[in-house]
C-alpha positions as CSV (number, residue, x, y, z in Angstrom):
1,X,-72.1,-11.0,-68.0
2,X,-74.4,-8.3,-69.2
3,X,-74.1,-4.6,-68.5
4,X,-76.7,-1.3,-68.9
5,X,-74.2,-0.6,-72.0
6,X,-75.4,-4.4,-73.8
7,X,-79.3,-3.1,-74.1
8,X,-78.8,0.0,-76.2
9,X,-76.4,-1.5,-78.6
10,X,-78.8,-4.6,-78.8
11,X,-81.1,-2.2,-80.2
12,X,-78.6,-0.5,-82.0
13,X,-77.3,-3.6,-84.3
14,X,-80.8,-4.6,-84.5
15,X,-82.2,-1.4,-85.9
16,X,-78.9,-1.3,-88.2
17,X,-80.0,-4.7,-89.6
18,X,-83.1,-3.5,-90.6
19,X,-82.2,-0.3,-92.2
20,X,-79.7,-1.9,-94.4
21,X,-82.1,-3.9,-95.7
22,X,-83.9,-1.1,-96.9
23,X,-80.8,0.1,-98.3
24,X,-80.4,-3.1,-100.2
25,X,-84.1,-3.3,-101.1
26,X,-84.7,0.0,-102.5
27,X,-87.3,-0.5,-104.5
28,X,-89.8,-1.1,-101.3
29,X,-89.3,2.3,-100.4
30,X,-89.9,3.1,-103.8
31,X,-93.3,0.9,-104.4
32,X,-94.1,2.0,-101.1
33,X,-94.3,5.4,-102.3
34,X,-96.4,5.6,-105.0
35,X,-100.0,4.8,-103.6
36,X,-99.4,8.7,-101.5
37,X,-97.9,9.7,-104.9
38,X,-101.2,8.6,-106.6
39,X,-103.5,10.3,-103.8
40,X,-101.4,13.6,-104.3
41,X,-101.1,14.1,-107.6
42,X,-105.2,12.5,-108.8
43,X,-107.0,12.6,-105.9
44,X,-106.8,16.3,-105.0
45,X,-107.2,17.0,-109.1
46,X,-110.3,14.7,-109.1
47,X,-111.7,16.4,-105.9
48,X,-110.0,20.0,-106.1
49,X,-113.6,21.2,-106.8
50,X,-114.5,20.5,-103.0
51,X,-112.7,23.6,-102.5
52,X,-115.6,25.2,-104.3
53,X,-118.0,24.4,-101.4
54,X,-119.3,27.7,-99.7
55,X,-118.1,27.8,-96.8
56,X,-115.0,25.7,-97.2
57,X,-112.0,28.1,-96.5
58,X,-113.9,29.6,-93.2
59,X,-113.9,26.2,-91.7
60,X,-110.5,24.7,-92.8
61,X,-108.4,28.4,-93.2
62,X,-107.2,27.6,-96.6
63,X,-109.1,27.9,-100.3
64,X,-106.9,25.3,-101.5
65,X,-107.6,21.3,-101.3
66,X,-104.6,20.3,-102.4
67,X,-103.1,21.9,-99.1
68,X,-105.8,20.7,-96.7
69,X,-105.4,17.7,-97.9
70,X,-101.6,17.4,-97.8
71,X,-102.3,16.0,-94.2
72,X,-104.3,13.4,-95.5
73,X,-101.9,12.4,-97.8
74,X,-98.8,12.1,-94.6
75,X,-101.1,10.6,-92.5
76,X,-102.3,7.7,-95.0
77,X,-98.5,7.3,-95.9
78,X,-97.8,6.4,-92.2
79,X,-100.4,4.0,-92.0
80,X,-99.7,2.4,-94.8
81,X,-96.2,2.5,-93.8
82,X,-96.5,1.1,-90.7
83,X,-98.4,-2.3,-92.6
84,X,-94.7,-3.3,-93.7
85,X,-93.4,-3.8,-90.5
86,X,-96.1,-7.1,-90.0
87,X,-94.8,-8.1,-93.6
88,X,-91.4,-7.8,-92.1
89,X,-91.9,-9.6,-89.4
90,X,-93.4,-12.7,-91.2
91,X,-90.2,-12.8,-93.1
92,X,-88.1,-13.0,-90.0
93,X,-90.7,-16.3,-89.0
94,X,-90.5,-17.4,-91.9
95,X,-86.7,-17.6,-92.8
96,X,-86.2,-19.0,-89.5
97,X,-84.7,-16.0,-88.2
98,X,-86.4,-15.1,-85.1
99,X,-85.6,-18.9,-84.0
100,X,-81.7,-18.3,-84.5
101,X,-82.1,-15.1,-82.3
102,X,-83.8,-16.9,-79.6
103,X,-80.9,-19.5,-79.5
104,X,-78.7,-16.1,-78.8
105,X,-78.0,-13.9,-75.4
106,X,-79.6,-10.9,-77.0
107,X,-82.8,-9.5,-75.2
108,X,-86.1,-10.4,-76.7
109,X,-86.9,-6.7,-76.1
110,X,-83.7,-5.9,-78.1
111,X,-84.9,-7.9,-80.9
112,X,-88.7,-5.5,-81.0
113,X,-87.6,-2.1,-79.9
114,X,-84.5,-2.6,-82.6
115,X,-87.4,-3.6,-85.2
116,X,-89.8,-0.7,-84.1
117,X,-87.3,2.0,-84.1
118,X,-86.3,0.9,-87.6
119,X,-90.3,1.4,-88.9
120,X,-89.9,5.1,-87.3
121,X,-87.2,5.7,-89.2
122,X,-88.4,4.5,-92.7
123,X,-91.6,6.5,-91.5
124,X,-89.6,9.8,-91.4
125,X,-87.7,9.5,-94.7
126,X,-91.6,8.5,-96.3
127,X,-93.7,11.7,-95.1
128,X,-90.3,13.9,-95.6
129,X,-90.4,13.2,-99.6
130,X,-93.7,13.8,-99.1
131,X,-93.7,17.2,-97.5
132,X,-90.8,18.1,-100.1
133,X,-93.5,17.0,-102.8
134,X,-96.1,18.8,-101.3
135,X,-93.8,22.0,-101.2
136,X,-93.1,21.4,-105.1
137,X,-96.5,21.5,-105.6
138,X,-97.5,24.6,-104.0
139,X,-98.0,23.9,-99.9
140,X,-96.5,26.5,-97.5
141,X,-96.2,24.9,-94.0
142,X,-97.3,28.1,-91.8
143,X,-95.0,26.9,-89.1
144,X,-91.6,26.2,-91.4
145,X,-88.9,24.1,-90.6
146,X,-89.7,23.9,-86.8
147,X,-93.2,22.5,-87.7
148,X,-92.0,20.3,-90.3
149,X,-89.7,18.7,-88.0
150,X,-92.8,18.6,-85.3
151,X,-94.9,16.8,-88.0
152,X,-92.0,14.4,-88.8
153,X,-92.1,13.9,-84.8
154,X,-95.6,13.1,-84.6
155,X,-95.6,11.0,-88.0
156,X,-92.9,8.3,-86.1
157,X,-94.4,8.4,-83.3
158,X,-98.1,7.4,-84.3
159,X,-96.3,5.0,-87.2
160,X,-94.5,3.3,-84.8
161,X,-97.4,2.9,-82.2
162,X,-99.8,1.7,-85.3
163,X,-97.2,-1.0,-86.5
164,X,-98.0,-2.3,-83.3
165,X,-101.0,-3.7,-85.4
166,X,-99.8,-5.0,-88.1
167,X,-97.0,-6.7,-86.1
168,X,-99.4,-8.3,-83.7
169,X,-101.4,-9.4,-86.8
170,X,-98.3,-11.0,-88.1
171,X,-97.0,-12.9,-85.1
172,X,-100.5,-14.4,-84.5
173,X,-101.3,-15.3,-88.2
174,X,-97.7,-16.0,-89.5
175,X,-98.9,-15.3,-92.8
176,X,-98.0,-12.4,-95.1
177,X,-101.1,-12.5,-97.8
178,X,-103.4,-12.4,-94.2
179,X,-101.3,-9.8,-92.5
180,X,-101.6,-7.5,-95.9
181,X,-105.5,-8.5,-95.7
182,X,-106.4,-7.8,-92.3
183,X,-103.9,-4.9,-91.7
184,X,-105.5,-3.3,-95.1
185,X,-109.1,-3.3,-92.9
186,X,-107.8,-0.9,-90.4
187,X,-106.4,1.7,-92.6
188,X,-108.9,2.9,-95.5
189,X,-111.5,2.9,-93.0
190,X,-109.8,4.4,-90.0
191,X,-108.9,7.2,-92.5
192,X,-112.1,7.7,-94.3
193,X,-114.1,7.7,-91.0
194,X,-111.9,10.3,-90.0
195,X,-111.2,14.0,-90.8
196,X,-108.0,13.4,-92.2
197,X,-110.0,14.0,-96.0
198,X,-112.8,16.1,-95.3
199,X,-113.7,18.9,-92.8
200,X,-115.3,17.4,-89.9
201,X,-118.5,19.8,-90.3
202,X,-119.2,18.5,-93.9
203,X,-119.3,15.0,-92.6
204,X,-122.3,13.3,-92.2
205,X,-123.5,13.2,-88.7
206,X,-122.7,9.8,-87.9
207,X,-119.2,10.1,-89.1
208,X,-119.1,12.9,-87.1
209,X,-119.3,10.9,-84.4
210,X,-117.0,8.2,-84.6
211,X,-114.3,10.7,-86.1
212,X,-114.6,12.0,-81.9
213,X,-113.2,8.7,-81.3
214,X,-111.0,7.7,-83.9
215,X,-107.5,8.5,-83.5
216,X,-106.4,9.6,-87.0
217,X,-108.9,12.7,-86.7
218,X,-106.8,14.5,-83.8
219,X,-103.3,13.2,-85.5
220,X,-104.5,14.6,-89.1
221,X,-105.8,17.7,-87.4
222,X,-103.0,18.4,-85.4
223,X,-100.8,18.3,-88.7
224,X,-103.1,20.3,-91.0
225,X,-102.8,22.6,-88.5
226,X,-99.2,22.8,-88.4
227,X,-99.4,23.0,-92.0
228,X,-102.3,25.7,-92.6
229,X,-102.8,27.6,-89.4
230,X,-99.9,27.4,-86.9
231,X,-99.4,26.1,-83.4
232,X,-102.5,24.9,-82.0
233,X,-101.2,23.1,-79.3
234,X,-104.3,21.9,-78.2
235,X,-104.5,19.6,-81.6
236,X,-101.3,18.8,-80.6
237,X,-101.9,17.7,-77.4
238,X,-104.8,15.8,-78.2
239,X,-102.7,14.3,-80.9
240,X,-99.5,13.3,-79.0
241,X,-102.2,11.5,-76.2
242,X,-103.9,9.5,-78.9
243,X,-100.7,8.4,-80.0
244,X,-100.0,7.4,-76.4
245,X,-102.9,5.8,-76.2
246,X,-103.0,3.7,-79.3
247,X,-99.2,2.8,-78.5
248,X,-99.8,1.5,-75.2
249,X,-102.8,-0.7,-76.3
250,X,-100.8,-1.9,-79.9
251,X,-97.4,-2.0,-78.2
252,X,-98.2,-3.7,-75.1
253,X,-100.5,-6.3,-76.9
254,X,-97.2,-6.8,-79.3
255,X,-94.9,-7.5,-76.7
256,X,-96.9,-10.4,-75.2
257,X,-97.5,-12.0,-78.6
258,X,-93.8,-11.4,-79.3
259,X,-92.9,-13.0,-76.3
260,X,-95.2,-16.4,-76.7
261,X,-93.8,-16.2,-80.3
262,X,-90.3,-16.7,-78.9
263,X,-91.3,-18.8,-76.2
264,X,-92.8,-21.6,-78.9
């Protein structure tokens, strides 16, 4: 017989499962790393010159790219981030795994929220070399250690509710190389269409506009401003409700597919 005490250490053994596999499998963490690494260390040298644009430090509150782009660079780490857990998933299908759990008493929830919890993790320990590169570098986060831990916060949050995606993706298609391809369509132009690289007011109008609407502006906004201003908690509001949001529609759409996955 089952008791309260059985759900959370479903969860528990499940998550556990998943971190030590990216124990064991180091190197994902690590190849996972570098395209941020790239965008850190050549994109804001190739673009530093942005900086240069009159006006520039008035409307973002810094004269350095490198740090109003920092956000950028944690927020495209967390949606890149949150691709492997579809790829994860497949491999669970795949090897025949999810079929031995469903022959077990374990919750299918378990099984999800274990899974989920695991990509928040693996989210935090991503953007936090980040932030300690970015502090290497040269970026002061105005708010210190409390904002840092508020930006690690945020970034598991809106990782875990935009894995959601990649996860559905993966249950419906069963299929890594079009999990990858169709997960890969939501990021770079999500971000791009956002004002996680430029300043909202040099974008062109029409970006402008959809930017209003696209979730990544008010999470990458809310975290340069942890980073340049202070606390704005406005931008954090805003953020923390389109992470809410997003989650509920990701999530909840997850969950079904999840459970017509098991129910096959």
């Amino acid at each position: 017989m089952k008791t309260k005490l059985d759900f959370p250490m479903e969860i528990a053994a499940i998550f556990g499962r998943w971190v030590r596999k990216l124990v064991r499998r180091p190197t994902n963490l690590t190849f996972s790393m570098i395209q941020p690494l790239i965008w850190f260390l050549l994109f804001t040298q190739a673009f530093q010159a942005v900086a240069n644009i009159p006006g520039f430090q008035q409307i973002t509150g810094t004269s350095s790219y490198l740090t109003f782009f920092s956000a950028a660079v944690i927020v495209q780490t967390v949606l890149t981030s949150a691709l492997q857990s579809g790829l994860g998933m497949v491999d669970d299908v795949e090897s025949g795994y999810l079929d031995k759990m469903r022959a077990t008493p374990v919750r299918r929830s378990s099984i999800l929220l274990g899974k989920v919890f695991s990509d928040g993790f693996r989210i935090v320990m991503q953007v936090s070399i980040i932030i300690a590169l970015g502090y290497v570098l040269g970026v002061q986060v105005a708010t210190g250690l409390p904002g840092i831990a508020l930006i690690l916060i945020m970034a598991m949050f809106f990782g875990i509710a935009w894995s959601g995606i990649s996860t559905f993706v993966a249950l419906t298609t069963r299929n890594s190389e079009s999990t990858l391809v169709i997960s890969i369509m939501f990021v770079f132009p999500m971000l791009f269409l956002s004002t996680a690289v430029m300043p909202k007011q040099l974008l062109a109008p029409w970006v402008q506009t959809f930017s209003m609407y696209n979730p990544v502006s008010y999470v990458a906004d809310a975290v340069r401003g942890l980073i340049i201003q202070g606390y704005d908690w406005t931008l954090i509001g805003q953020a923390f409700l389109a992470i809410l949001v997003v989650g509920a529609i990701t999530l909840t759409a997850t969950t079904m597919m999840f459970r017509r996955a098991l129910a096959k």
